[in-house]
TORPATI-141550 format. One line per field, with one value per residue: x negated, y negated, z of N, C-alpha, C in turn; chain; residue in three letters. Coordinates in Angstrom, 1 decimal, decimal comma. Example, Ala and Ser with C-alpha at 12.3 -4.5 7.8 and 13.67 -1.06 7.14 Angstrom:
// residues 2
n_u c(-13,2|-12,8) .
n_v c(5,7|2,2) .
n_w c(7,8|7,1) .
ca_u c(-12,3|-13,7) .
ca_v c(4,5|1,1) .
ca_w c(7,8|7,1) .
c_u c(-13,2|-12,9) .
c_v c(3,3|0,0) .
c_w c(7,8|7,9) .
cadena c(A|A) .
residuo c(ALA|SER) .
//
This chain:
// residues 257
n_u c(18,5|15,6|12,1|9,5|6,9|4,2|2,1|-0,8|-0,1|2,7|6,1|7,7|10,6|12,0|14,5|15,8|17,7|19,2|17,0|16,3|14,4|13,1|11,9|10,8|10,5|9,2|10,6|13,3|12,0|11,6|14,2|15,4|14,2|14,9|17,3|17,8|16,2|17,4|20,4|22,9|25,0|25,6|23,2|23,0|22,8|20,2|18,5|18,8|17,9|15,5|14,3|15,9|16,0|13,7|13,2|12,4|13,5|16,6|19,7|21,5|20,2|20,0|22,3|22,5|20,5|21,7|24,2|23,1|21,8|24,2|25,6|24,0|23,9|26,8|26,7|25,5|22,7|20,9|20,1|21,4|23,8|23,2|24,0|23,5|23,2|25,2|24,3|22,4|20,6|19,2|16,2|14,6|16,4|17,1|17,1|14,2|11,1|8,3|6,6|3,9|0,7|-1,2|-4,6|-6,3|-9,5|-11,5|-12,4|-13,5|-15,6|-17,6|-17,5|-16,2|-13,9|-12,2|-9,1|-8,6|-6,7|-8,1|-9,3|-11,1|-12,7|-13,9|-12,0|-11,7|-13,0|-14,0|-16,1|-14,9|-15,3|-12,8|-13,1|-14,0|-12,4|-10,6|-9,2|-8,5|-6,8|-4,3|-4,0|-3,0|-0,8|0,8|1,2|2,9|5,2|6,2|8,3|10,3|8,8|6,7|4,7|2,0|1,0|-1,6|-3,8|-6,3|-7,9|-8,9|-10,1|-13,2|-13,2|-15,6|-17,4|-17,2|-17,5|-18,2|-16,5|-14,4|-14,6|-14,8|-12,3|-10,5|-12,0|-11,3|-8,0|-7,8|-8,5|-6,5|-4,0|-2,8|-2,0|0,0|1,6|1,6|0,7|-1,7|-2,1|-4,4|-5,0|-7,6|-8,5|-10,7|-13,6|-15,1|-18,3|-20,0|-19,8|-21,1|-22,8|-22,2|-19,6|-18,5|-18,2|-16,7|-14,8|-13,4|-12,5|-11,1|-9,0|-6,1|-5,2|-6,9|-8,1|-9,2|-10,2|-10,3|-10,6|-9,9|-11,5|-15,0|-15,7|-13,1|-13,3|-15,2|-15,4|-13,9|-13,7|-16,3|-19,7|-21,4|-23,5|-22,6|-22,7|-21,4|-19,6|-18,9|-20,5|-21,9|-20,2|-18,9|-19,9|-20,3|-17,1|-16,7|-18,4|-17,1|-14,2|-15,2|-16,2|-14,0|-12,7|-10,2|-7,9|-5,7|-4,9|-5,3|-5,3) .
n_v c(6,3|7,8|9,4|11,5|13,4|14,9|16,7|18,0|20,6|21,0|20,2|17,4|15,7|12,7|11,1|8,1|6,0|7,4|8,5|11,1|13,9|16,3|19,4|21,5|24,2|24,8|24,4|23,4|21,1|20,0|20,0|18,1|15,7|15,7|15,2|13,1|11,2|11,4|11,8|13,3|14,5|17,3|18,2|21,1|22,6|20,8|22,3|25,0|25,2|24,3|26,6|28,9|30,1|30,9|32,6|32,3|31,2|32,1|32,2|31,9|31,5|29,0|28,3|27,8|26,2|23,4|23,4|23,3|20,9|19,4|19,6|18,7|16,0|15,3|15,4|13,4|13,5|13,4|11,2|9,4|6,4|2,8|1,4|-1,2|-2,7|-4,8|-7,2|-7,9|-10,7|-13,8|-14,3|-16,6|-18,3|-18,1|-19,6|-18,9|-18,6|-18,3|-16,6|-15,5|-13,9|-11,4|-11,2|-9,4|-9,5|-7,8|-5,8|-3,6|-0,7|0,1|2,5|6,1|7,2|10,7|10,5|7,8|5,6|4,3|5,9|7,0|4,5|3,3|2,8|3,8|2,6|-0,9|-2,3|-4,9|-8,7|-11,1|-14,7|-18,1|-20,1|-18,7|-17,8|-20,1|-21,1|-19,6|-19,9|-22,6|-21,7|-20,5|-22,5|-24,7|-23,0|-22,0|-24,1|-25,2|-23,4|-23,3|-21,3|-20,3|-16,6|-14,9|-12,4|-10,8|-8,1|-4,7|-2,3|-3,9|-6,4|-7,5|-7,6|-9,0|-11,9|-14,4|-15,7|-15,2|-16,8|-18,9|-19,4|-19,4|-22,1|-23,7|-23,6|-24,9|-27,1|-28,7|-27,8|-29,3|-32,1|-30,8|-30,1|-27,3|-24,0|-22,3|-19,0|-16,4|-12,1|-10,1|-6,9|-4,4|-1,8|-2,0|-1,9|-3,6|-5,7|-8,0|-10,6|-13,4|-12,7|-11,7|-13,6|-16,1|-14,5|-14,1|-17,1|-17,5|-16,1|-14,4|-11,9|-8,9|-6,3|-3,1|-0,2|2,9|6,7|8,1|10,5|11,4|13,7|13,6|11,5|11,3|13,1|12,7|9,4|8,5|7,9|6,5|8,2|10,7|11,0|10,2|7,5|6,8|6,4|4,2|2,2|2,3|1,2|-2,2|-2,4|-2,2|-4,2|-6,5|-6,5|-7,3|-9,2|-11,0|-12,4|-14,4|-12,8|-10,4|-7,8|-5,4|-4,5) .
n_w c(-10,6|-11,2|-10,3|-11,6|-10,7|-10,6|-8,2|-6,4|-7,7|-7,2|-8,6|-8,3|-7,9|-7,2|-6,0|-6,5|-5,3|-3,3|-2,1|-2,0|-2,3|-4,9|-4,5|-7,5|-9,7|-13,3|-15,4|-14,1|-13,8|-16,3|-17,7|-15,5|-16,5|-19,1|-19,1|-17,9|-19,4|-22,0|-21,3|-19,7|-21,6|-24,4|-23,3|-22,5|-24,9|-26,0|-24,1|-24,7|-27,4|-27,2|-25,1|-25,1|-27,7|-27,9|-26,2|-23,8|-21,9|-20,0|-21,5|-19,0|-17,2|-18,0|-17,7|-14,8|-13,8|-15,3|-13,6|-10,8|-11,3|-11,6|-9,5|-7,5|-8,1|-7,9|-4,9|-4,0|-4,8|-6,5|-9,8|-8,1|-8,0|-8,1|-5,7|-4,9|-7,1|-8,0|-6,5|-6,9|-7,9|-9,6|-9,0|-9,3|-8,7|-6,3|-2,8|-1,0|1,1|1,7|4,1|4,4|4,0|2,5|1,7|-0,9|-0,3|-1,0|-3,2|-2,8|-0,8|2,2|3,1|2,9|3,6|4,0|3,2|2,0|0,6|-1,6|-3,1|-1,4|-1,0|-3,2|-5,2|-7,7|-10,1|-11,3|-8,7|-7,0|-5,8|-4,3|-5,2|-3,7|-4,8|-5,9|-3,5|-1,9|-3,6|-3,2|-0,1|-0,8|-2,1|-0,4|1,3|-0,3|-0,7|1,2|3,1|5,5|7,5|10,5|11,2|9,9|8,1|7,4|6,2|6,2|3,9|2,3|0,5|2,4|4,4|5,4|3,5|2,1|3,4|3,5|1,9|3,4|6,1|4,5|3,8|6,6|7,1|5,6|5,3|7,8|7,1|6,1|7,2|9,2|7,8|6,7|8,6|9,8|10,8|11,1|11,6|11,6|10,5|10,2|9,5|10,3|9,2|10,9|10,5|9,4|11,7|13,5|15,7|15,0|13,1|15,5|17,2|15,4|14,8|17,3|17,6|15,7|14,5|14,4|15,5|15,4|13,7|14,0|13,0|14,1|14,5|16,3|18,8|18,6|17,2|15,9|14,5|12,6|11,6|9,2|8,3|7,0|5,6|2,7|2,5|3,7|6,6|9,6|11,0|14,0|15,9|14,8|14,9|16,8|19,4|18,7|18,4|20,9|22,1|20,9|21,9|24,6|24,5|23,8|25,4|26,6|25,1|24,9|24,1|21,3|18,2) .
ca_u c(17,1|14,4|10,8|8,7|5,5|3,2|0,8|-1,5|0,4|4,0|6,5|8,4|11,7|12,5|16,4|15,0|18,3|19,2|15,7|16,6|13,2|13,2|10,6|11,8|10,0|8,8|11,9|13,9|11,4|11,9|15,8|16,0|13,5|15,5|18,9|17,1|15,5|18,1|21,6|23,6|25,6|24,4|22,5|22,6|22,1|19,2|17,6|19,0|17,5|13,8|14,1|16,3|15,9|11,7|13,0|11,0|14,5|18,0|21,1|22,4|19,6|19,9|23,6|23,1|20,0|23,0|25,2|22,3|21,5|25,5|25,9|23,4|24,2|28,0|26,7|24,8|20,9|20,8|21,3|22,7|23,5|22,6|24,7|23,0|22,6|26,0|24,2|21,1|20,8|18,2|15,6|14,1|17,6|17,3|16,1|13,3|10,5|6,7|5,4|2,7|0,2|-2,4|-5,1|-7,4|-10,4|-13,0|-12,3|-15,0|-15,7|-18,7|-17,2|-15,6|-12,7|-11,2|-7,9|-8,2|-5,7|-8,4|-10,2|-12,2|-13,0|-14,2|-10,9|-11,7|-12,9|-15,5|-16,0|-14,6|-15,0|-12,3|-13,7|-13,1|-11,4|-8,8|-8,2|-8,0|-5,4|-3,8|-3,6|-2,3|0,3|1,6|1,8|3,7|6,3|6,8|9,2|9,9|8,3|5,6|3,4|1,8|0,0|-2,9|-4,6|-8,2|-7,9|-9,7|-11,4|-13,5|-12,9|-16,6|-18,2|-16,8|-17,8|-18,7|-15,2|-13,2|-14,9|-14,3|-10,9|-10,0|-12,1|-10,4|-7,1|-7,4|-8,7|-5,2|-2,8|-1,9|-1,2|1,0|2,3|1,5|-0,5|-2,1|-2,1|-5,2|-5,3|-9,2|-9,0|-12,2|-13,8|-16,6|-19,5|-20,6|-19,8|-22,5|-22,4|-21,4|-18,3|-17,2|-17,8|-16,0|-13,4|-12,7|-12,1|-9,9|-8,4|-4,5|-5,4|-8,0|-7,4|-10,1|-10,5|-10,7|-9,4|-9,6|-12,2|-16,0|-15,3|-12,3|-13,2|-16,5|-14,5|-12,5|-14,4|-18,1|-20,6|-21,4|-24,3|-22,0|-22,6|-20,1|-19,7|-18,3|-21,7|-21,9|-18,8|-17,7|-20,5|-19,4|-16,4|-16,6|-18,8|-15,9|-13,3|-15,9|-16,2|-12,6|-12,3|-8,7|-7,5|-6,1|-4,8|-5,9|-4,0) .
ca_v c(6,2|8,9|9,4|12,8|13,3|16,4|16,4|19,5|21,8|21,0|19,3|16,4|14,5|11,9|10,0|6,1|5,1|8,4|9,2|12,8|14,6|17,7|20,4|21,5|24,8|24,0|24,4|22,4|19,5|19,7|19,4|17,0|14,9|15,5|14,6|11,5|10,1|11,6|11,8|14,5|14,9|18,1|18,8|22,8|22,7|21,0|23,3|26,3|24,6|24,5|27,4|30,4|30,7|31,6|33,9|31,5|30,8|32,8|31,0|32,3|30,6|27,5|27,4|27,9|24,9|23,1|23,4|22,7|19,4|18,5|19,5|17,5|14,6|15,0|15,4|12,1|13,2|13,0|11,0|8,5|4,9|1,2|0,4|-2,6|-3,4|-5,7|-7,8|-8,7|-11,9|-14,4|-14,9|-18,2|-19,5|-18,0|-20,2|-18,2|-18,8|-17,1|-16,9|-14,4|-13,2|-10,7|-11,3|-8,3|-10,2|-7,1|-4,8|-2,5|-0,6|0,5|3,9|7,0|7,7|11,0|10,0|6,8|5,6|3,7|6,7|6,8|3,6|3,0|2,5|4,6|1,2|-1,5|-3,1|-6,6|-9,8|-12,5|-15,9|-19,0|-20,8|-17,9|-17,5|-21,4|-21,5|-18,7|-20,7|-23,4|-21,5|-20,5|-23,5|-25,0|-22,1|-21,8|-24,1|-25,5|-22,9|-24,0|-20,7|-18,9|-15,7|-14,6|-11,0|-10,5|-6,7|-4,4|-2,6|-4,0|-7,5|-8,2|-7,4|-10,5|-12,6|-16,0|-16,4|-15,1|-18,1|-20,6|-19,7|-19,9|-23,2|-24,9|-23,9|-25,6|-28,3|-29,0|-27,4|-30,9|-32,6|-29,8|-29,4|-25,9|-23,7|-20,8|-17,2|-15,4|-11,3|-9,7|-5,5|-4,2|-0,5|-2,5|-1,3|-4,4|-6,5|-8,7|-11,4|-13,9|-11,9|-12,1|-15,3|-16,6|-14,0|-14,9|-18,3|-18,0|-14,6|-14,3|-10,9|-8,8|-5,2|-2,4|0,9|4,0|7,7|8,6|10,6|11,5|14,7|13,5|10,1|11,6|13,8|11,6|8,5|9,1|6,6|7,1|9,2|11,5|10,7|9,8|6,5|6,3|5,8|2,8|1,1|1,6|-0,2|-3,1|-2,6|-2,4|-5,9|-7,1|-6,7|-7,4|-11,0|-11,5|-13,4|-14,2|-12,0|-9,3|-7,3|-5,6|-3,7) .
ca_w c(-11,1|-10,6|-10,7|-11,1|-10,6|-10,4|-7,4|-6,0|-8,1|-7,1|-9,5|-7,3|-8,0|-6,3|-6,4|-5,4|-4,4|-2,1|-1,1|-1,8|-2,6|-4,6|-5,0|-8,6|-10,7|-14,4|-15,9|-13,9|-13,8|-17,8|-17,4|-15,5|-17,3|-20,1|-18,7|-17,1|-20,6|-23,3|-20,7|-19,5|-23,1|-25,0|-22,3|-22,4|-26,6|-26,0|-23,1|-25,0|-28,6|-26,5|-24,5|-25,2|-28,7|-28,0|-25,5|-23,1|-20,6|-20,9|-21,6|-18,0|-16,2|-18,5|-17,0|-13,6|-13,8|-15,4|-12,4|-10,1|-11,4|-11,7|-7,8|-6,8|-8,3|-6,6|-3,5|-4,2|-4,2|-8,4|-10,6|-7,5|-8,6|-7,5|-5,2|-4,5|-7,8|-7,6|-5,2|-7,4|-8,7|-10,2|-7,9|-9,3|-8,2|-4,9|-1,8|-0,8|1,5|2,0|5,5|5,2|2,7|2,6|0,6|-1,2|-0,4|-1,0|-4,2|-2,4|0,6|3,2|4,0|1,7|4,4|3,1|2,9|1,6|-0,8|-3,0|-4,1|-1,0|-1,1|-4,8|-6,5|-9,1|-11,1|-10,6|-7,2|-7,5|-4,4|-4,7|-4,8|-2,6|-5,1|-5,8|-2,0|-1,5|-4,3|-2,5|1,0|-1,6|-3,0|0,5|1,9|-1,1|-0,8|2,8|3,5|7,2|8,3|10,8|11,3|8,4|8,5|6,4|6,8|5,5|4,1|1,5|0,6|3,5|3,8|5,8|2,5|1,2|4,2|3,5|1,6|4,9|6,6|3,8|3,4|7,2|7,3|4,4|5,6|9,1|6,9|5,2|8,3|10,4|7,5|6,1|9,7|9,3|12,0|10,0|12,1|10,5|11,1|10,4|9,3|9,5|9,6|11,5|10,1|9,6|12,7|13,7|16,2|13,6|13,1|16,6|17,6|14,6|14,4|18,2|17,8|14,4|14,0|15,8|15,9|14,8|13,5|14,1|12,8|14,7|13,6|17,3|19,4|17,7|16,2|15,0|13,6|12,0|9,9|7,9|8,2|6,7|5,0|1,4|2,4|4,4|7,8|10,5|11,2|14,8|17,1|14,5|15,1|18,5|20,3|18,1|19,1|22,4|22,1|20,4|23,2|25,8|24,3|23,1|26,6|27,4|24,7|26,1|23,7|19,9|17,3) .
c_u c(16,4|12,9|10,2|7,5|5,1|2,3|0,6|-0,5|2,1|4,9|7,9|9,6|12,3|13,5|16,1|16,0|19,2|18,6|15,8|14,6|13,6|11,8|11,0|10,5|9,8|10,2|13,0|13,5|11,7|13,3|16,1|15,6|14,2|16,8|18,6|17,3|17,0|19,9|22,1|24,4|24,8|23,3|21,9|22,0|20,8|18,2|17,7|17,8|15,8|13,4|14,3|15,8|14,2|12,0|12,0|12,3|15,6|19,1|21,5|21,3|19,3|21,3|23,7|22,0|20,8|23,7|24,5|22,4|23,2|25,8|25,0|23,9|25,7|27,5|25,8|23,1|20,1|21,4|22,1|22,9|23,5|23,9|24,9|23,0|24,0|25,5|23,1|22,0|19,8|16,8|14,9|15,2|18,0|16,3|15,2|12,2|9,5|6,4|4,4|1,7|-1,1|-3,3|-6,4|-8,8|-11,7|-12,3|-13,4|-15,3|-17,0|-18,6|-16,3|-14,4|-12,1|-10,0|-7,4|-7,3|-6,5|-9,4|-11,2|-13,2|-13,6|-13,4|-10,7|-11,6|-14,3|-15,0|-15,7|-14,7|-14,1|-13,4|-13,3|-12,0|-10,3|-8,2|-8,0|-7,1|-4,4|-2,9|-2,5|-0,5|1,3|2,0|3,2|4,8|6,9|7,8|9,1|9,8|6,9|4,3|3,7|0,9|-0,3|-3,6|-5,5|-8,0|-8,9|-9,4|-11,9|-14,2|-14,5|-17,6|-18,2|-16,6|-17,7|-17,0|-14,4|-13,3|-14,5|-13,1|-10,3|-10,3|-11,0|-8,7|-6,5|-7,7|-7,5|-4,2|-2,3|-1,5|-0,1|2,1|2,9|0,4|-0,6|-2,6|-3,3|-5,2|-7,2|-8,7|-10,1|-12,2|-15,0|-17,7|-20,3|-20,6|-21,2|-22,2|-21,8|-19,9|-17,6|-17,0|-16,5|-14,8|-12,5|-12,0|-11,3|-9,1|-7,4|-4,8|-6,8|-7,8|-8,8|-10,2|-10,7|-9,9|-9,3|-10,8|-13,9|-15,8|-14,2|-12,4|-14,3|-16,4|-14,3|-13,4|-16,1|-18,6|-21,1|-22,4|-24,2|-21,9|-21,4|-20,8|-19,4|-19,3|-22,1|-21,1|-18,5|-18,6|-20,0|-18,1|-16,2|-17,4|-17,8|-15,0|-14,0|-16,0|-15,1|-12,1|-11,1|-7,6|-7,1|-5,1|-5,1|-4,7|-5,4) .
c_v c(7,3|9,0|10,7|12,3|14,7|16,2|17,7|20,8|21,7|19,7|18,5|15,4|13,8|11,1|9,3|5,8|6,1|8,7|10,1|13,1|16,1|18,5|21,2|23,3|24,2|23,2|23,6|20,7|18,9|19,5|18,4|16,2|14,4|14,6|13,3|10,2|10,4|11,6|13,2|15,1|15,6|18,7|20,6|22,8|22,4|21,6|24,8|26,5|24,9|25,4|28,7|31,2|31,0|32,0|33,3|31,6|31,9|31,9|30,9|31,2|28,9|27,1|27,1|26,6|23,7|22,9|22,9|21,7|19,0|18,9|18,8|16,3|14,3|14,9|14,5|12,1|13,9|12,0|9,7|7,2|3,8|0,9|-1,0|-3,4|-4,6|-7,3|-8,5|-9,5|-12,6|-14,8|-16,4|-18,9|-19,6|-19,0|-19,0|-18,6|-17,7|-17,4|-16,1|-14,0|-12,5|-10,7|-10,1|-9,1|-9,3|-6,1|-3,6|-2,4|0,1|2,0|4,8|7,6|8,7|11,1|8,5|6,3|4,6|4,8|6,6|6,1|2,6|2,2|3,2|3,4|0,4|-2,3|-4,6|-7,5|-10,9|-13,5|-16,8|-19,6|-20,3|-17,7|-18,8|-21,7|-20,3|-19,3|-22,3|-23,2|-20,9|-21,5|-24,4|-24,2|-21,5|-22,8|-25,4|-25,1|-23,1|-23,2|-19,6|-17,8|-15,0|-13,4|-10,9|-9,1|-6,6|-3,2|-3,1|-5,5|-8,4|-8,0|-8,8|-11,8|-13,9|-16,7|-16,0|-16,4|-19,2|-20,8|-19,9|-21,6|-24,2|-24,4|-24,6|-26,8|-29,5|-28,8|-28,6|-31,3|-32,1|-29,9|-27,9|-25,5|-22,3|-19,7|-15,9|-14,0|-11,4|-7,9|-5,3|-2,8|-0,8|-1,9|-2,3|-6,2|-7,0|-9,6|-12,7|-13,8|-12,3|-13,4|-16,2|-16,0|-14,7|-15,9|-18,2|-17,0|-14,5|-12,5|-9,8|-7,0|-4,3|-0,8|2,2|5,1|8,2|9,3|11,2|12,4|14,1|12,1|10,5|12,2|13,6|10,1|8,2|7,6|7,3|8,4|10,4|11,4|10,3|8,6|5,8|5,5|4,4|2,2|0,9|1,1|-1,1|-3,0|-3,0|-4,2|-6,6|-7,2|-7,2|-9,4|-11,6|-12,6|-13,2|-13,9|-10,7|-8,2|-7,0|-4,5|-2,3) .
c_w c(-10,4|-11,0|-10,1|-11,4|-10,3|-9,3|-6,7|-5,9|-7,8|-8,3|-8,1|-8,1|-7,1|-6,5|-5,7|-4,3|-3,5|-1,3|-1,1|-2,6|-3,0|-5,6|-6,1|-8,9|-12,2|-15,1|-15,5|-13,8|-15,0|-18,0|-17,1|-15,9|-18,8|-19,9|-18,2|-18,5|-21,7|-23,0|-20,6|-20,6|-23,8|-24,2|-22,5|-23,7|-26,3|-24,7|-24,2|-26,9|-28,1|-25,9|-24,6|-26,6|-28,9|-27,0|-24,1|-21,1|-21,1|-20,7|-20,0|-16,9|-16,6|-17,7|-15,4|-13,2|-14,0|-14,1|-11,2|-10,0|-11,3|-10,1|-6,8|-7,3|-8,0|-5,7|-3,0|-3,7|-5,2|-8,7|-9,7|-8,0|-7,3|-6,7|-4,7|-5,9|-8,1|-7,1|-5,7|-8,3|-8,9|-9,1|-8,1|-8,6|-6,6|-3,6|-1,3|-0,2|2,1|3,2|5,9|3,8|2,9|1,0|0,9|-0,9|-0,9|-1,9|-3,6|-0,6|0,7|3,2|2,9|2,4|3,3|2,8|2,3|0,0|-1,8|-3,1|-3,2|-0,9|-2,2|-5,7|-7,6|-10,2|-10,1|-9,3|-7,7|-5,8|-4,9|-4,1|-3,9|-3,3|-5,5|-4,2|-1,7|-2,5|-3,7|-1,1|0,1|-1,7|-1,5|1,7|1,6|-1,3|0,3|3,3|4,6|7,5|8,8|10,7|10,6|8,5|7,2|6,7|5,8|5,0|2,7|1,4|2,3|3,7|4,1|5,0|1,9|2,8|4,6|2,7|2,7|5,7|5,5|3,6|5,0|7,6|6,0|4,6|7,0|8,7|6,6|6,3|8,9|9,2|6,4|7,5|9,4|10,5|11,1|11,4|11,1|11,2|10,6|10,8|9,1|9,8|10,6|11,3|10,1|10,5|13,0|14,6|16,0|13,4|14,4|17,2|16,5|14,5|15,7|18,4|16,7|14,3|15,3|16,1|14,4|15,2|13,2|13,9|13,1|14,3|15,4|18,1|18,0|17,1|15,0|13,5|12,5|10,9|8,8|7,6|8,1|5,9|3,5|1,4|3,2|5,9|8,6|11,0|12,8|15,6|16,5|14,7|16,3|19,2|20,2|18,7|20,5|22,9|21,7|21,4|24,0|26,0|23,6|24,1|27,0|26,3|25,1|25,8|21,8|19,5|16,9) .
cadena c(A|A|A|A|A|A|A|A|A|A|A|A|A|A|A|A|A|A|A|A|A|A|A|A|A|A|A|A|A|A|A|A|A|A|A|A|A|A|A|A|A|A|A|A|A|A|A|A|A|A|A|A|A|A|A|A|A|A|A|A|A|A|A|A|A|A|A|A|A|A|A|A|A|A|A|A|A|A|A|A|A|A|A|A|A|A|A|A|A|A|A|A|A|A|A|A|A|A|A|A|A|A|A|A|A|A|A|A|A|A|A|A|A|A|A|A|A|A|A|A|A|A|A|A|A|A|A|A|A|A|A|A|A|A|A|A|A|A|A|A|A|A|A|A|A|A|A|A|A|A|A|A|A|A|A|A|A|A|A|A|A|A|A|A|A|A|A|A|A|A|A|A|A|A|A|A|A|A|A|A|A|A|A|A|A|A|A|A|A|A|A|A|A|A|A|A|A|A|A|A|A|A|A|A|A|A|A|A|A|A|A|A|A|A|A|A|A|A|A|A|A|A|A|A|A|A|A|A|A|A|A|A|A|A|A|A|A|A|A|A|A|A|A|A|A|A|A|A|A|A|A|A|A|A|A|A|A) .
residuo c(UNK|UNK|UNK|UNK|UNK|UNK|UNK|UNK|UNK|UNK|UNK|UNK|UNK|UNK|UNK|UNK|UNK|UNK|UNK|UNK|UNK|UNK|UNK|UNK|UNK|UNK|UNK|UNK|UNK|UNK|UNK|UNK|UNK|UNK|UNK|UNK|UNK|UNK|UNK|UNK|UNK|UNK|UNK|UNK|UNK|UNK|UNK|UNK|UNK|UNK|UNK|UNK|UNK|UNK|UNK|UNK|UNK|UNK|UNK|UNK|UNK|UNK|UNK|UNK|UNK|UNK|UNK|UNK|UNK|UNK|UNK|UNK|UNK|UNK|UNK|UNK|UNK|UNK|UNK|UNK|UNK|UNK|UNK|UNK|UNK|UNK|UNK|UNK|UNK|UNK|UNK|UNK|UNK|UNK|UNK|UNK|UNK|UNK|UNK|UNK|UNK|UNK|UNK|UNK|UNK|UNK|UNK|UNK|UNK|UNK|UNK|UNK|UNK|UNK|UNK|UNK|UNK|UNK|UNK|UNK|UNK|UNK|UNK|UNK|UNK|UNK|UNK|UNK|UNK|UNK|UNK|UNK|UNK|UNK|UNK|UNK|UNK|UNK|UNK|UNK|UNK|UNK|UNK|UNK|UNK|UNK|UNK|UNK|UNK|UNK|UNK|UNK|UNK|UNK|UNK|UNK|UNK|UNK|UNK|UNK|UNK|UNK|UNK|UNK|UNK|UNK|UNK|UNK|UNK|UNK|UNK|UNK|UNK|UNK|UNK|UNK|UNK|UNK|UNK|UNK|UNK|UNK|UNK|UNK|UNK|UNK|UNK|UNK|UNK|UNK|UNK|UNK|UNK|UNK|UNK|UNK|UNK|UNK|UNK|UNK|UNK|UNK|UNK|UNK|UNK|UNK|UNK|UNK|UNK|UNK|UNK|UNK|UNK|UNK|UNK|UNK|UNK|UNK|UNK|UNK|UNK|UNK|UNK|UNK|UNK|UNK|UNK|UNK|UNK|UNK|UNK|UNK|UNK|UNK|UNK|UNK|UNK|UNK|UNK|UNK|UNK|UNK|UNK|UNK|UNK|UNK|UNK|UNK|UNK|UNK|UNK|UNK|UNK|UNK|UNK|UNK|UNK) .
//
């Protein structure tokens, strides 16, 4: 199995089950694309069918693309196959047990981080908040699927999960409400970019949150950079007080992530 993709101007193939990566030209992204969807039979006809006869490729470099792709895929990084796939089997039939779940709780974020993998924190789509009663059928559904396992963990993320506030609290309260007689001990984390910590936040996180995951890109230049507010600014002089309030009153916590 393979998957290309185009990204800032390079054409990319990737072989899933080698991990081989390759940085391809047009012409060979279109080969193997071809040999991928339509098989390696006929192969040259149809490169030579699309290319030589408009004078676009020449036969000689249709053969030696040819040979390319059949030497990679001997030397297993084309083209490789499933080795695993032997080994799959039904999973409804498989015993299986959940001990962890992260729930999206905030379709939407504070901050335009430029690297962020939702589009700088947008999504590229509308802002959405889960509600309580999708995260309390959530805590539900991992209770009922966990097993004998006694301790379950739950991570707040986003987006930026303190946007959606009042369901972080309802959902760790309504799952300590149900935990004894589940005999179940729920492990909640807490990601934030802290922007909007408040003392609210840490008292509560303190007392419920098994760990509690905080945001920094590193010193002010650097964090200021990358981590801006919609209206461009840097965000650090906002957060790390907060922060630092945050550890200061974490008590006999005595380490963070």
């Amino acid at each position: 199995m393979i998957h290309q993709y185009q990204l800032n101007g390079y054409n990319i193939v990737l072989d899933i089950f080698s991990g081989a990566i390759h940085i391809v030209d047009d012409f060979a992204y279109d080969a193997i694309k071809i040999c991928d969807e339509e098989g390696r039979d006929n192969l040259r006809e149809k490169l030579v069918l699309k290319y030589a006869e408009n004078n676009d490729i020449s036969e000689e470099d249709i053969d030696m693309i040819i040979e390319d792709i059949d030497e990679l895929k001997s030397a297993g990084k084309l083209f490789t196959e499933d080795i695993f796939e032997a080994n799959a089997f039904d999973l409804k039939a498989r015993h299986t047990e959940v001990k962890a779940l992260c729930l999206h709780v905030s379709h939407a974020c504070n901050l335009t981080c430029s690297y962020c993998f939702a589009r700088q924190g947008n999504f590229c789509g509308e802002e959405a908040l889960m509600s309580l009663d999708t995260a309390k059928a959530a805590i539900d559904f991992l209770i009922e699927n966990s097993g004998d396992r006694y301790n379950l963990e739950v991570d707040f993320f986003g987006g930026e999960p303190l946007l959606n506030w009042e369901v972080v609290k309802g959902t760790v309260e309504y799952a300590r409400s149900i935990e004894k007689e589940h005999n179940k001990n729920f492990r909640f984390t807490l990601t934030t970019n802290g922007m909007n910590i408040d003392d609210e936040v840490i008292e509560f996180s303190n007392k419920e949150m098994h760990n509690v995951v905080l945001s920094l890109d590193g010193r002010k230049e650097v964090h200021d950079r990358f981590r801006k507010t919609p209206s461009g600014a840097g965000s650090y002089d906002t957060i790390v007080p907060k922060f630092q309030e945050f550890v200061k009153r974490r008590g006999d916590k005595v380490y963070y992530i």
